[in-house]
N, C-alpha and C positions, 0 to 999 in steps of 0.2 A: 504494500500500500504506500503511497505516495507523501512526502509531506501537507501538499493541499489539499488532497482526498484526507487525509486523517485528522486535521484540523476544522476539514468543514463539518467531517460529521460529529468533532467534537462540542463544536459551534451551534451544532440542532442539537444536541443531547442537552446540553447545558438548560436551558427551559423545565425541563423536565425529570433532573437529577435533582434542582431548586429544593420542593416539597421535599424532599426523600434526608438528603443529606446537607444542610441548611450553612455549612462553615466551609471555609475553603477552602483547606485540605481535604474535609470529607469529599468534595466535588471531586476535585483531584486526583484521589487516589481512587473515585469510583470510576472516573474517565481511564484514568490509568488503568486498571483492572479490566475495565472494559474492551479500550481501543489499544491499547498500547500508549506509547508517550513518543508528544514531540517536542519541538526545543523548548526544553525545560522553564525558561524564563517566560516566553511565549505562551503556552501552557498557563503558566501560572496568571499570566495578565490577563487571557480572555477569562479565566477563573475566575478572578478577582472582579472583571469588570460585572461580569454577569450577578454576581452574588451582591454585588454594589445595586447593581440594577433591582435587584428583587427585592433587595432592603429599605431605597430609596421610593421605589414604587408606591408603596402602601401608605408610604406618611405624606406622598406628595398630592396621592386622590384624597386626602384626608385633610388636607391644609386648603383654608378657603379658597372660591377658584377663581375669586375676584383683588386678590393678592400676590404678588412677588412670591419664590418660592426662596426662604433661606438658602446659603451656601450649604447647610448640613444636608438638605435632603436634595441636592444636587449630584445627577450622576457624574463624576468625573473622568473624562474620556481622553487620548490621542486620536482617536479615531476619527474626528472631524475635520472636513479640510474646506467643506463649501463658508461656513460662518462659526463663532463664536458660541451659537447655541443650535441645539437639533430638539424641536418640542411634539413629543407625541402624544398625540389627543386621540377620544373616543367622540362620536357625534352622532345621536342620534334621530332618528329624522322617521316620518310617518308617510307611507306612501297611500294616498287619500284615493286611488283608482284599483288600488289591489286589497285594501282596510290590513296592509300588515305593515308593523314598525321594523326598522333596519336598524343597526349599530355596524359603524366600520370606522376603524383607526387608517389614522394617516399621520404624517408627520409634517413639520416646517421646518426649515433651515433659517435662522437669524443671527442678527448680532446683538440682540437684546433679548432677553425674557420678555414670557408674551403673557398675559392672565387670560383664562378662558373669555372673556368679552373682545381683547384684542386679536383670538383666532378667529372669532366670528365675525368679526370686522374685516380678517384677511379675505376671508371666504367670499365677501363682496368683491373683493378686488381681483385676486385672481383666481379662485374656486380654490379647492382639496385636494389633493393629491393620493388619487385612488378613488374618487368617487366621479362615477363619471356623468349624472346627470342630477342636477339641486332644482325642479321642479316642485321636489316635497317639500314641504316645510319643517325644517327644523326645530324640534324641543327641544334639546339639550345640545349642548357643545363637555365636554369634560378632558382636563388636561390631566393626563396620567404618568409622563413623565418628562424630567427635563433634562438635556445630555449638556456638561459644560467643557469646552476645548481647556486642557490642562493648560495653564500658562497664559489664557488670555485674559482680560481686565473681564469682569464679574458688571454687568452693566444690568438695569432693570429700564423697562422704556424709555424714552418712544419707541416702540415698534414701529412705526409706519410714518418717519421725518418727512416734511412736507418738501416738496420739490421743488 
């Protein structure tokens, strides 16, 4: 098996090991046991980023969604290269020609933190990304998490600096 074949399927497993083994050695050594092991520091970082992710998840749908989200409950990432922050939200919407409600997550790329009223401001301006037709009407907007570029200044709006 390959270094990037062994990686990606380490990369899907990880979701799913979360619930099971909650610290990140346990992740680790269940990947390891599972898949084998690859560079070791590597390894350890998508570990780490992931079990960050699942920790920071839960307090950041829980943190009002008309406010800033603290540094603490900020995921901290290398992985960003389009902007400063990467914000994944859930959005509910009601399709009034079939009577059944949808939820589908998307994300945003920015250089500022967004509060769930500034995604739905986005949403006017250039639609979702993954959803492909906004005819329903929206109920809900919900921000579930927020990715921060290790190293770059920690900035909370504007989102949307007037042109």
């Amino acid at each position: 098996m390959t270094y990037g074949s062994l990686r990606a399927q380490a990369l899907v497993m990880l979701p799913n090991i979360m619930p099971v083994r909650p610290t990140i050695y346990g992740v680790y050594n269940m990947i390891k046991s599972a898949l084998g092991t690859y560079d070791y520091k590597t390894m350890l970082a998508d570990v780490r980023h992931a079990v960050n992710f699942a920790r920071t998840e839960v307090g950041s749908q829980a943190y009002p969604q008309d406010k800033y989200l603290p540094k603490r409950l900020l995921v901290e990432t290398d992985r960003l290269t389009r902007a400063n922050y990467k914000i994944i939200y859930r959005v509910e919407y009601y399709d009034e020609k079939r009577g059944v409600g949808y939820k589908r997550w998307g994300s945003i790329y920015s250089n500022y933190q967004m509060t769930a009223a500034d995604i739905h401001a986005q949403r006017g301006l250039e639609g979702f990304v993954g959803i492909t037709t906004w005819d329903e009407p929206m109920i809900k907007v919900t921000r579930t998490s927020v990715w921060h570029q290790r190293g770059a200044p920690y900035a909370a709006g504007p989102a949307f600096p007037e042109i």
